[in-house]
C-alpha positions in Angstrom: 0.0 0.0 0.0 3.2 2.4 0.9 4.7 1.8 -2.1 1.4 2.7 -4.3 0.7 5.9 -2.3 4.4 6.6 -3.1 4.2 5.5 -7.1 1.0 7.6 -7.1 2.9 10.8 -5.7 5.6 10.4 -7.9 3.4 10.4 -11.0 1.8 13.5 -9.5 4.3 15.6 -9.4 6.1 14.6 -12.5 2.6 15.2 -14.3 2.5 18.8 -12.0 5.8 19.6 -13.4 5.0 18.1 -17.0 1.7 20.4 -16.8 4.1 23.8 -15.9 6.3 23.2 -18.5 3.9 23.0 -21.1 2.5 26.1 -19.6 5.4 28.0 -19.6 6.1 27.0 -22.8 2.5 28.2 -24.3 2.9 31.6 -22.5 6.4 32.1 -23.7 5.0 31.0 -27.5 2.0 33.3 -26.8 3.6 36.4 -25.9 5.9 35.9 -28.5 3.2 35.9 -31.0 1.7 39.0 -29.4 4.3 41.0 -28.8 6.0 40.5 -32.7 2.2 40.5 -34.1 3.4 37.0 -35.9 1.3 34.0 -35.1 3.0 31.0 -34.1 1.9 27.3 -33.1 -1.8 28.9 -32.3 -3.8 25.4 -31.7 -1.2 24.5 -29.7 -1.1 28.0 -27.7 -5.3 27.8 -27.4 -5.2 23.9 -26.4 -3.0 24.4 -23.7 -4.0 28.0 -22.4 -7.9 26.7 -22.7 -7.1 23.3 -20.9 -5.2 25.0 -18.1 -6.7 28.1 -18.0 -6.8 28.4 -14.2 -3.4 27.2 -13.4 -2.1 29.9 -16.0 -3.9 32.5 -14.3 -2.4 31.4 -10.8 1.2 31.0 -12.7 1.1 34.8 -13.2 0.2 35.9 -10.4 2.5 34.0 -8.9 5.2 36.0 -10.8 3.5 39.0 -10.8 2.5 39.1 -14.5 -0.1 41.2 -15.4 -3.6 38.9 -14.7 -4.9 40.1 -18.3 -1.7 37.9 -20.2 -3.7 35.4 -20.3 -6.7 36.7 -22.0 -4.9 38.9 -23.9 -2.8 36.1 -25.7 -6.0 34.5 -26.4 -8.3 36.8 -28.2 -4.9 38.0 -30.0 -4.3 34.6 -31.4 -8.1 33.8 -32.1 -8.4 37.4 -33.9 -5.4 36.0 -35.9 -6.3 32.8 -36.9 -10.9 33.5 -37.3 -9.3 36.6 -39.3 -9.8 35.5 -42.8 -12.9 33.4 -42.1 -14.0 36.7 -40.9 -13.7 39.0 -43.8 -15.4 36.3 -46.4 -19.2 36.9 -44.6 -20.5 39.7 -46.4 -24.2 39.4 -44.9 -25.8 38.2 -41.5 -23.6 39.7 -39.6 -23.5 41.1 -35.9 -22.3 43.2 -33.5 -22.3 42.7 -29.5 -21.5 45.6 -27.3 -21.3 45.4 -23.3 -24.1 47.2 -21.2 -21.5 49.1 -19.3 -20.5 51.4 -22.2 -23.6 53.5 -22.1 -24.2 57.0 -20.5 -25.4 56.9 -17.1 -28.9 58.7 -18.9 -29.2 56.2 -21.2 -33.1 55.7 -21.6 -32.8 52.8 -23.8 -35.1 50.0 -23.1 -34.1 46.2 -22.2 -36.0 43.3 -24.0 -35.4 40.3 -22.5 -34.3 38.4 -25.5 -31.7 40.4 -27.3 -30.7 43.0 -24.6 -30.7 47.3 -24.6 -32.5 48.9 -27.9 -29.9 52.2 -28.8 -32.4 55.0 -29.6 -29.3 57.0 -31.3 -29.3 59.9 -28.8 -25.6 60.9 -29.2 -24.7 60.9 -25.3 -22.4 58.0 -25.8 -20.2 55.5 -28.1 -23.4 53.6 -29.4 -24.9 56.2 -31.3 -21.9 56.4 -33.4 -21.4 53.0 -33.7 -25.0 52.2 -34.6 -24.4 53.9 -38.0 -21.3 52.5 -38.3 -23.2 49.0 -37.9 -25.7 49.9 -40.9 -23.5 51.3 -42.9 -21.2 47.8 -43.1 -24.1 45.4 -42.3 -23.7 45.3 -39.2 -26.7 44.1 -36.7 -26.6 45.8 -33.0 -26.6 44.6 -30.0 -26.2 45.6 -26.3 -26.0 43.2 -23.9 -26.4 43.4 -20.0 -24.5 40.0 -20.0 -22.6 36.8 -21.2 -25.8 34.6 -21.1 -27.4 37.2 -23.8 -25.0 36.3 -26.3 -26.0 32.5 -27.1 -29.9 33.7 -27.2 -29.0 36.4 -29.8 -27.1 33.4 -31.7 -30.0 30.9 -31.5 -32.4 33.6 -32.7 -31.0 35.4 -35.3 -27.8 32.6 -36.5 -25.4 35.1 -37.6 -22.5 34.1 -40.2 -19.8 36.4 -38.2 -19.6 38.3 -35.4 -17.4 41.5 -33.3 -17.9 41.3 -30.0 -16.4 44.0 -27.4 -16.5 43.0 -23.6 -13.5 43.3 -20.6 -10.2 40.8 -20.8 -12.2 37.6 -19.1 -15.8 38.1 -20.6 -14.3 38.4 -24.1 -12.2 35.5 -24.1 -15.0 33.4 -22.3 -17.2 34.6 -25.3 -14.8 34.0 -28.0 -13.9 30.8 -26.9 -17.6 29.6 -27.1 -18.4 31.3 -30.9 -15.3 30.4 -32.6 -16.8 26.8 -32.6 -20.1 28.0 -34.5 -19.0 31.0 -36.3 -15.7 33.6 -36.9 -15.4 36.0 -34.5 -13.5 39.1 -33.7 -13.0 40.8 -30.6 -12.2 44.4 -28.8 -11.2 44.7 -25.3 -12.9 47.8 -23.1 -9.8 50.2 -22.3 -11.9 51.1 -19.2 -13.5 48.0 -17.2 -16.3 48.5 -14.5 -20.0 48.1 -14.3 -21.1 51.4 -16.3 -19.4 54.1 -18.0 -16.6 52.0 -19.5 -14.8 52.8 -23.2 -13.8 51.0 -25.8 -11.7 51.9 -29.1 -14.5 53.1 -31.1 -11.4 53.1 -34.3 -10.2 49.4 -33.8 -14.1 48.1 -34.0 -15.2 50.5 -37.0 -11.8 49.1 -38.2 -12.9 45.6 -37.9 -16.4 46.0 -39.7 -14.6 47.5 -42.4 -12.8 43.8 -42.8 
């Protein structure tokens, strides 16, 4: 019995150290691939940084690397490689913007199904980037949260989509679409639960693909 609590151990922490290699090496490869804007060994990057997503997190904390990395690495490398899927949908296409970024006033009202309807009033980002949506085909919508998402793709079964959310939510929901369609993403440069900010530029940008 000793010996097979010891065998057991032993295979424990050789898998442990096995598992931190690989991670280390996936980070390493990842912010490589972000830093030099040149995308290498990506399924290999997302299988390990998806499969060990938590130990990753606690790696860099651990070292006191910035928590976003992770996420980061991620959507880059999924922006990469859903890139040129991306830019062959020329119809049934959508856009999915986070709650938060709206003014304080905002009067819009929340359905239940597909989120906040933008009236165009001009007091924030959405105005803008509602006729930025019609003018490249884009359908709208503001979401008050993750779960929103998959009911807005079950009801309307979009060809592409640009989603914009914080480091974590973005990732989660990229993750999750880039099995079903191609997706592109846009981080907030401002994270909190209302008045946040995106780059308005890098999304326009993006429709234009």
């Amino acid at each position: 019995m000793e010996l097979s609590y010891e065998f057991i151990g032993i295979i424990t922490i050789y898998s442990l150290i096995f598992v931190s290699i690989l991670i280390i090496i996936a980070l390493g490869i990842g912010v490589y691939s972000f830093q030099k804007k040149k995308i290498i060994f990506p399924r290999f990057v997302l299988f390990v940084l998806d499969m060990f997503y938590a130990p990753t997190k606690w790696i860099c904390s651990v070292f006191s690397i910035k928590k976003t990395l992770v996420d980061e690495i991620m959507i880059e490398i999924r922006n990469a490689t859903l890139v040129e899927d991306f830019k062959k949908v020329k119809d049934n296409k959508i856009f999915i913007g986070p709650q938060c970024m709206r003014h304080p006033e905002c009067k819009a009202r929340c359905d239940p199904q597909i989120g906040y309807i933008c009236m165009g009033c001009g007091k924030c980002d959405y105005a803008r980037l509602k006729k930025e949506c019609e003018k490249y085909n884009f359908k709208m919508f503001i979401v008050p949260g993750n779960s929103f998402v998959m009911k807005i793709i079950r009801k309307y079964k979009p060809k592409a989509a640009i989603g914009v959310a914080c480091f974590g939510e973005l990732n989660e929901s990229m993750h999750d679409l880039s099995f079903i369609i191609p997706v592109q993403g846009v981080t907030l440069l401002r994270d909190g639960c209302f008045n946040t900010a995106a780059n308005v530029e890098e999304i326009i940008e993006k429709m234009r693909l």
